[in-house]
SEKOL-281987 format. One line per field, with one value per residue: residue number from 0; residue in one letter; x, y, z of N, C-alpha, C in turn. Coordinates in steps of 0.2 Angstrom, whole numbers, plus 2048, in hexadecimal, padded with zeros to 3 digits. Layout:
<sites>
seq NUM/...
type A/...
n.x X/...
n.y Y/...
n.z Z/...
ca.x X/...
ca.y Y/...
ca.z Z/...
c.x X/...
c.y Y/...
c.z Z/...
</sites>
This chain:
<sites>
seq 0/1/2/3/4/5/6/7/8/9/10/11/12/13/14/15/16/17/18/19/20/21/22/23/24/25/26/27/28/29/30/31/32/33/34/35/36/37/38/39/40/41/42/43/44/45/46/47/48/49/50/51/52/53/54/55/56/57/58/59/60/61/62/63/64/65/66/67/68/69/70/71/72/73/74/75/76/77/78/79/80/81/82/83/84/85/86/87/88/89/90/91/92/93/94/95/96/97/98/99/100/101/102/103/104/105/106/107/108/109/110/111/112/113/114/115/116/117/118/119/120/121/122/123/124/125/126/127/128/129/130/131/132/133/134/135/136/137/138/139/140/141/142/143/144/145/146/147/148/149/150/151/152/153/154/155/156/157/158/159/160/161/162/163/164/165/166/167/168/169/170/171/172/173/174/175/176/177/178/179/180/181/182/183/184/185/186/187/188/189/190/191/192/193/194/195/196/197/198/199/200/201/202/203/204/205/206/207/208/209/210/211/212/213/214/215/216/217/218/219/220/221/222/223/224/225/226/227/228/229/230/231/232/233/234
type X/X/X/X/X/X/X/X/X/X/X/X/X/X/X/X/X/X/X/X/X/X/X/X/X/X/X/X/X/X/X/X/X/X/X/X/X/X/X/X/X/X/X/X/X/X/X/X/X/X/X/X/X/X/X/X/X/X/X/X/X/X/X/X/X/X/X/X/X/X/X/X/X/X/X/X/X/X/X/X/X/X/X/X/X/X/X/X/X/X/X/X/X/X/X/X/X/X/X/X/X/X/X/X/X/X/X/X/X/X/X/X/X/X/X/X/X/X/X/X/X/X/X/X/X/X/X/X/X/X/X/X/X/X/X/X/X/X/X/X/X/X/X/X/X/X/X/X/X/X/X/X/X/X/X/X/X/X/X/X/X/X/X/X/X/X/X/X/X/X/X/X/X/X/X/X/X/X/X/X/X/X/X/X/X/X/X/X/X/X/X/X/X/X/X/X/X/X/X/X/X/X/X/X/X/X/X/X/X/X/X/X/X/X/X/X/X/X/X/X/X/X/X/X/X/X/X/X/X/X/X/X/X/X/X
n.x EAE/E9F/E98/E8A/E84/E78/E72/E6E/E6E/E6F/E73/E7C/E85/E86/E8F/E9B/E9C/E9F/EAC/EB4/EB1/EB9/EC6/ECA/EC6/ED2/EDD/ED9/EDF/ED9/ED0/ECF/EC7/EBB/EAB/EA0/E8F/E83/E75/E65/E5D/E4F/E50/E47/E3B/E32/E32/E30/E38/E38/E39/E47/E48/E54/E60/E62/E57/E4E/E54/E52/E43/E3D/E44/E3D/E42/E4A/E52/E5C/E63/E61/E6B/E76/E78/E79/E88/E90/E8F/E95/EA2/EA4/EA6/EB3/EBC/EBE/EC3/EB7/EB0/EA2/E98/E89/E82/E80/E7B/E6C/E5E/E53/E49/E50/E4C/E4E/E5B/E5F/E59/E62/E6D/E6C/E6A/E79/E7D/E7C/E86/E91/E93/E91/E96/E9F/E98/E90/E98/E99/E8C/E8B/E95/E90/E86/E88/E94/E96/E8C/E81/E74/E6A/E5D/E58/E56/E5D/E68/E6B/E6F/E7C/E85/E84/E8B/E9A/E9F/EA0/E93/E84/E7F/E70/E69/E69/E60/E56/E51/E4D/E42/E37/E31/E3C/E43/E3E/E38/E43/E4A/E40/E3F/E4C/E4B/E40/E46/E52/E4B/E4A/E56/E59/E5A/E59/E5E/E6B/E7D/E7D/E85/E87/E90/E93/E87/E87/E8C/E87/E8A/E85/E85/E91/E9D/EAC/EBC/EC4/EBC/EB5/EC0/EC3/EB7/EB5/EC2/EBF/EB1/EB8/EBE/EB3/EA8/E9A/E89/E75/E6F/E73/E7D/E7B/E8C/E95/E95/E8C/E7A/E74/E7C/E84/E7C/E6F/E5E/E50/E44/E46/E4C/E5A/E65
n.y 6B7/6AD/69D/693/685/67B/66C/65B/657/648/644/638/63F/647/64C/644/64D/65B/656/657/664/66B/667/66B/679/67A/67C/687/698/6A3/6A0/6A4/6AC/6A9/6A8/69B/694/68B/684/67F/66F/662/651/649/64D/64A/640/634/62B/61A/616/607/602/600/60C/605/600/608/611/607/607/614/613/606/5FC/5E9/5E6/5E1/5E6/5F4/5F5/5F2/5FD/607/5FF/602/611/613/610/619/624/620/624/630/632/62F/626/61D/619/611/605/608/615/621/624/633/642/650/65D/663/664/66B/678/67A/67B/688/691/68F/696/6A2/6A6/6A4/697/68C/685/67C/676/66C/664/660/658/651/646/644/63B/634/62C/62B/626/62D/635/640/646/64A/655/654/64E/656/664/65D/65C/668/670/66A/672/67F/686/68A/67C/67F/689/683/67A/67F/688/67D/67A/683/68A/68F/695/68B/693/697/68B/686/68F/690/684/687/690/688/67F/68B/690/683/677/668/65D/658/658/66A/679/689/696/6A6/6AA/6A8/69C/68B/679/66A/65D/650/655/653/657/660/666/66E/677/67D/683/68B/695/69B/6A0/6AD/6B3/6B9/6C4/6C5/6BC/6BE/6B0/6A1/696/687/67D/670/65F/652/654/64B/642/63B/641/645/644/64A/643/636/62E/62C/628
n.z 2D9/2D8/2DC/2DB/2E1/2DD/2E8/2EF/300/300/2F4/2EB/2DE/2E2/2EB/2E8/2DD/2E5/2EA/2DC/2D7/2E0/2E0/2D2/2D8/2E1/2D7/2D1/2CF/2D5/2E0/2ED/2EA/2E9/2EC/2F2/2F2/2F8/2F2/2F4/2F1/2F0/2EC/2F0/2F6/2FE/308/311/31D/322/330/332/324/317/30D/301/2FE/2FF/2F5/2E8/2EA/2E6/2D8/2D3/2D4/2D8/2E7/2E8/2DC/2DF/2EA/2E1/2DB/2E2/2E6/2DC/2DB/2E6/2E1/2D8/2E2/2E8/2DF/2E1/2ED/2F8/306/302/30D/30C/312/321/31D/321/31D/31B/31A/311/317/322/324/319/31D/327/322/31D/328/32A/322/325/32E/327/325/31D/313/31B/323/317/314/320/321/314/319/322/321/314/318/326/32C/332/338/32F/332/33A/348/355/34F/348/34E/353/349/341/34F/34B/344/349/34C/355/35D/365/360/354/357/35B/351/348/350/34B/338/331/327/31D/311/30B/308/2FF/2F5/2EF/2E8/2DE/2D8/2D2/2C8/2C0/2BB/2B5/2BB/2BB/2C1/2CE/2D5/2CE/2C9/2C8/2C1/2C5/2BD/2B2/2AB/2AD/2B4/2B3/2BD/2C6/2BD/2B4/2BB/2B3/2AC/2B3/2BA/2AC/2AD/2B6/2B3/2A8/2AC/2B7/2AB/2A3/29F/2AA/2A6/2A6/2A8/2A9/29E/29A/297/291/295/296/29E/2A4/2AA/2B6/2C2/2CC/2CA/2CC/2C9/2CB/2C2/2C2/2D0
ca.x EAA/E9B/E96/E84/E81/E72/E72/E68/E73/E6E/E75/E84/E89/E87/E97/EA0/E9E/EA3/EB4/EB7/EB2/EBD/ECB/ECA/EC9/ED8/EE1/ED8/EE2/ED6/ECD/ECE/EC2/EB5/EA4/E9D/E8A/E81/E6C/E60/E59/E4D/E4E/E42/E38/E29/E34/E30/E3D/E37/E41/E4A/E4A/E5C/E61/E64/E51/E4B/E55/E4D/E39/E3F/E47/E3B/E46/E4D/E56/E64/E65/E63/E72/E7C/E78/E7F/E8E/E92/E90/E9C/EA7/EA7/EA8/EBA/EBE/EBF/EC3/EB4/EAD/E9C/E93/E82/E80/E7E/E77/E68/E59/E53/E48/E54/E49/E4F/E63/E60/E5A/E69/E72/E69/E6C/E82/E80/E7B/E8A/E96/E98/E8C/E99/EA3/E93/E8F/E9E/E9A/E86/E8E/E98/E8C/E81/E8D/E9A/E97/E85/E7F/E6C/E6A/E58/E54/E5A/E64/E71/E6F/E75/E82/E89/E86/E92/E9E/EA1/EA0/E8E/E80/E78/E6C/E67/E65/E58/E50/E4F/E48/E3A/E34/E30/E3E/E48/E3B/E38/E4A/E4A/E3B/E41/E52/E48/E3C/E4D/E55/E48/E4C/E5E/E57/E5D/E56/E63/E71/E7F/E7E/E87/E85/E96/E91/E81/E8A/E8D/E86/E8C/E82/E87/E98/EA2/EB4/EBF/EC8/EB7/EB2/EC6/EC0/EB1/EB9/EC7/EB8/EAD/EBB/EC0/EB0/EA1/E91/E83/E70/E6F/E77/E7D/E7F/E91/E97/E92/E84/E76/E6F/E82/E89/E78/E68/E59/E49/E40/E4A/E4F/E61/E65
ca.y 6B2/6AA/697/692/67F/675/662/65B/650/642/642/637/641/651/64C/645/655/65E/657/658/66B/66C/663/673/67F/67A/67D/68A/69C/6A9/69A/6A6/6B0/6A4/6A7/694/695/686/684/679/66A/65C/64D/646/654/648/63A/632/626/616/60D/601/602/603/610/5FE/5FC/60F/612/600/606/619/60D/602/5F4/5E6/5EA/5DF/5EA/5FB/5F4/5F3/602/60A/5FD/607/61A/614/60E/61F/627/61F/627/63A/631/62E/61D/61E/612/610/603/60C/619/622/629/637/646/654/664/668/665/673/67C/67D/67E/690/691/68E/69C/6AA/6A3/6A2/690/688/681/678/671/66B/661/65C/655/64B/645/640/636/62E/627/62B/624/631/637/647/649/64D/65B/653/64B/65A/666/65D/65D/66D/671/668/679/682/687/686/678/67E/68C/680/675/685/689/679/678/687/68A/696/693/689/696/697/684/687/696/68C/680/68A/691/683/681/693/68D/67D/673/661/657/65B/65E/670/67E/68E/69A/6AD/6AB/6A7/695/685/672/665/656/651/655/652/65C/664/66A/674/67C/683/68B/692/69A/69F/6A6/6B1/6B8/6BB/6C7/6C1/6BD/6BE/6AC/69D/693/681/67B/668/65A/650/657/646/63F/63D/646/640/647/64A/63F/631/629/62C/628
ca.z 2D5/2DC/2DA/2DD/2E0/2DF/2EA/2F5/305/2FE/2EB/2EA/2DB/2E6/2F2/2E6/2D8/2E8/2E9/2D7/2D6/2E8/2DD/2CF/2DD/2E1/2D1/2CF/2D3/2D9/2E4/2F1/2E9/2E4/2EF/2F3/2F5/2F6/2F2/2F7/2EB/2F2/2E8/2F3/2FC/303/309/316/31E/327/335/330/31D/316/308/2FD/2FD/2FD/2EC/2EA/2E9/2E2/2D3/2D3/2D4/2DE/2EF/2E7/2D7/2E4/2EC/2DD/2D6/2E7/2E7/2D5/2DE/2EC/2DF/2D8/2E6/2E9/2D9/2E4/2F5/2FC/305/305/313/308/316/325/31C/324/319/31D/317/312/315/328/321/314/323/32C/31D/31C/32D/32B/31C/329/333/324/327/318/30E/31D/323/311/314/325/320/310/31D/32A/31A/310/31B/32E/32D/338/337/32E/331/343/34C/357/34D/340/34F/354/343/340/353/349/33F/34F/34E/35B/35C/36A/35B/34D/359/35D/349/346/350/345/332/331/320/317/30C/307/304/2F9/2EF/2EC/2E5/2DA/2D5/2CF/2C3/2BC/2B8/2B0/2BE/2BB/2C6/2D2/2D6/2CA/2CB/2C5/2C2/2C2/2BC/2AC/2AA/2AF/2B1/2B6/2BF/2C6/2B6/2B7/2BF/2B0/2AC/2BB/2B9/2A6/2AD/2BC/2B0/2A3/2AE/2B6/2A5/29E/2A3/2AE/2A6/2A9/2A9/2A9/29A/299/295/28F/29A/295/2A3/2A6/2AB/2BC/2C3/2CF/2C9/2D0/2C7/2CE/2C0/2C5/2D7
c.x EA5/E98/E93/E84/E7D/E72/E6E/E70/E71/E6F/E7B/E88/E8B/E8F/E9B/EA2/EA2/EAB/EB7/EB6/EB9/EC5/ECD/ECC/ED0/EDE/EE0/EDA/EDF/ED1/ECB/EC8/EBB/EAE/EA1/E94/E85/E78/E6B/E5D/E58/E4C/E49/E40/E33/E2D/E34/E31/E35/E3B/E42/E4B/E51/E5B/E60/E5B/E4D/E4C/E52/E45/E3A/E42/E41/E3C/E47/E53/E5B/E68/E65/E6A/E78/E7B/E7D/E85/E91/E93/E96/EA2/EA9/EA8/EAE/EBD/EC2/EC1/EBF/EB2/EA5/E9A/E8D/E7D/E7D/E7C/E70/E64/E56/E4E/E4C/E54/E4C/E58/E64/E5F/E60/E6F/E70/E6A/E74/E83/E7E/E80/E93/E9A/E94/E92/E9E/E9E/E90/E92/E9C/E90/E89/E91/E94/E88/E82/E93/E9A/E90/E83/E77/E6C/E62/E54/E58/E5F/E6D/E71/E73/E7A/E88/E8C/E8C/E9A/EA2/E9F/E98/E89/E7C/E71/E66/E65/E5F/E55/E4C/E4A/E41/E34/E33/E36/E46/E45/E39/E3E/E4B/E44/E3E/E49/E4F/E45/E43/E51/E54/E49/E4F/E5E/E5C/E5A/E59/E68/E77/E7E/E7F/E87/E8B/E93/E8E/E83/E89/E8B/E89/E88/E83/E8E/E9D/EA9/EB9/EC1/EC0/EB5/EB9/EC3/EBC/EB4/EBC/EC4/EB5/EB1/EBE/EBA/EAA/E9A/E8B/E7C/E6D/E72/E77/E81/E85/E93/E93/E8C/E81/E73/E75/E83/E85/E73/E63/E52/E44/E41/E4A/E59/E63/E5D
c.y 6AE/6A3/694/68A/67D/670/664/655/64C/63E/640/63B/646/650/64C/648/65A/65E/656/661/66D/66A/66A/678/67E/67E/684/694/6A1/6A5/69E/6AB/6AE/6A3/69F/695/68F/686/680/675/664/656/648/649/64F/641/639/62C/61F/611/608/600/606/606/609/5FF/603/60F/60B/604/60E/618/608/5FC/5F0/5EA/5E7/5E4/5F3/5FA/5F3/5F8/607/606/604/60F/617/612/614/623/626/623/62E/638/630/628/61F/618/610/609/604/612/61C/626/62D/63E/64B/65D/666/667/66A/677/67E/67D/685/694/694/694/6A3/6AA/6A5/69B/689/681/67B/674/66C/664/65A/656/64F/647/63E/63A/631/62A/626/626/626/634/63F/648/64A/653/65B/653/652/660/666/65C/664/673/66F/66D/67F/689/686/683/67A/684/689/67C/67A/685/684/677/67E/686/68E/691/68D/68B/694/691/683/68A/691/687/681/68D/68C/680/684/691/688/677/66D/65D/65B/656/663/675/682/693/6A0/6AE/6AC/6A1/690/67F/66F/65F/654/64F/654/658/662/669/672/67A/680/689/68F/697/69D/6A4/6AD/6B4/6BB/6BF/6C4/6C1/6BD/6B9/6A5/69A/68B/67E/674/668/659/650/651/641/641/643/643/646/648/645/639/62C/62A/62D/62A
c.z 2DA/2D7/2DD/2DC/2E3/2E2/2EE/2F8/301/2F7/2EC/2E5/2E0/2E8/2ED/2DE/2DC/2E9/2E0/2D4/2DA/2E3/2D7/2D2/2DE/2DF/2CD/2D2/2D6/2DF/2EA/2F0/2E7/2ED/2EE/2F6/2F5/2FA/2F3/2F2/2ED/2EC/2E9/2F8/300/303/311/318/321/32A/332/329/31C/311/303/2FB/2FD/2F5/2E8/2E6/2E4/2DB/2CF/2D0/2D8/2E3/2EB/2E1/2DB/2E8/2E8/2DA/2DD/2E9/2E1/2D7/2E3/2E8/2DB/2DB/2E9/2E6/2DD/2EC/2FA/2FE/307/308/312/30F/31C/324/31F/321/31C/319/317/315/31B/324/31E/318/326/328/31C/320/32D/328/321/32D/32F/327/323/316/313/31F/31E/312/319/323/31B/315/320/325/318/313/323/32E/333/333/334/32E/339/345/34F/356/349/346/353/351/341/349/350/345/342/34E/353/35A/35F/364/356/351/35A/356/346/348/34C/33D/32E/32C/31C/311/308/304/2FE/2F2/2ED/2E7/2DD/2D5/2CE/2C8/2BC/2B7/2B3/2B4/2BE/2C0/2CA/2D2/2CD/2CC/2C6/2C5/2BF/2BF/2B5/2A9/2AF/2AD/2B6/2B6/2C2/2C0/2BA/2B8/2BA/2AC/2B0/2BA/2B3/2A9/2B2/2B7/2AB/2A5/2B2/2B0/2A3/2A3/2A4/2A7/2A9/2AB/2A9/2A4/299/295/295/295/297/29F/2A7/2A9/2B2/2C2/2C6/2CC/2CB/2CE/2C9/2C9/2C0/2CD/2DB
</sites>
């Protein structure tokens, strides 16, 4: 069985959909059979950081609100993000455009080491407040998942896997992907947003009984729930 996810690093749903699918897996008994592929989706493809500005005052002007009300809206995600065991640091947070990250996420997938990387970027974002958008820190992230850094700063001073980040993109689309996290099971069934665990289990134990379709079809969950959207009225 193969499960295709949309996010972008920077979606707080994305991490903590991850550990509520990851929670499913679990429980889930062929688990060992379950292909993880994870595609590329810019919620803000033309961002462009500037020093010193905190994440509080980014989500802020993308909002078009007060920095005090962009701070409570990320208190609110970090207090969901407890929910599934994560702390996110919204503080030390470091903005960043995510194009070269889906890079070397493209990169880990010719390595068989996407999905630990995945791990380790959310990581670096949401609690480490490490930089995910230069070269440097990104590989000495991606060493962390015993890849070569000296390989990913090579990769990046080229173009090489901006297509793929395109075409992921353009993809997404396809699917009727509006927000992230979404996942795709067997090019059968779609859920969009971090639904609840007991969700993600059905589909798993579904889309194993039943045969592939030719495209995906949206199941429960309101689509506009627990989801950052490009548009950026969610996150």
């Amino acid at each position: 069985m193969k499960v295709e996810i949309w996010s972008d690093v920077v979606c707080p749903f994305c991490y903590i959909g991850k550990r509520k699918f990851e929670a499913a897996l679990e429980d889930f008994p062929h688990k060992d059979e379950v292909e993880i592929e994870w595609r590329s989706f810019q919620l803000d493809p033309d961002c462009k950081p500037t020093p010193g500005t905190s994440v509080h005052e980014y989500l802020a002007k993308r909002k078009g609100v007060s920095v005090e009300e962009g701070k409570r809206m990320n208190d609110y995600m970090a207090g969901m993000a407890k929910e599934v065991g994560l702390n996110y640091d919204f503080n030390n947070a470091k903005i960043a455009n995510t194009l070269d990250a889906h890079r070397v996420l493209h990169f880990a997938k010719e390595y068989g080491k996407q999905n630990e990387l995945k791990e380790k970027l959310f990581a670096a974002y949401y609690t480490e407040g490490k930089s995910i958008g230069d070269a440097e820190s990104l590989a000495q992230i991606a060493e962390t998942v015993g890849l070569d850094g000296e390989k990913v700063k090579a990769m990046l001073q080229t173009d090489q896997y901006n297509d793929a980040v395109l075409q992921d993109n353009y993809e997404a689309q396809q699917v009727g992907a509006r927000g992230v996290p979404f996942f795709v099971f067997n090019n059968r069934y779609a859920i969009s947003g971090a639904q609840p665990t007991e969700l993600f289990l059905q589909t798993l134990e579904r889309t194993w009984d039943e045969t592939e379709k030719p495209k995906p079809t949206p199941i429960q969950g309101d689509p506009n729930a627990n989801a950052c959207d490009i548009d950026g009225s969610n996150c």
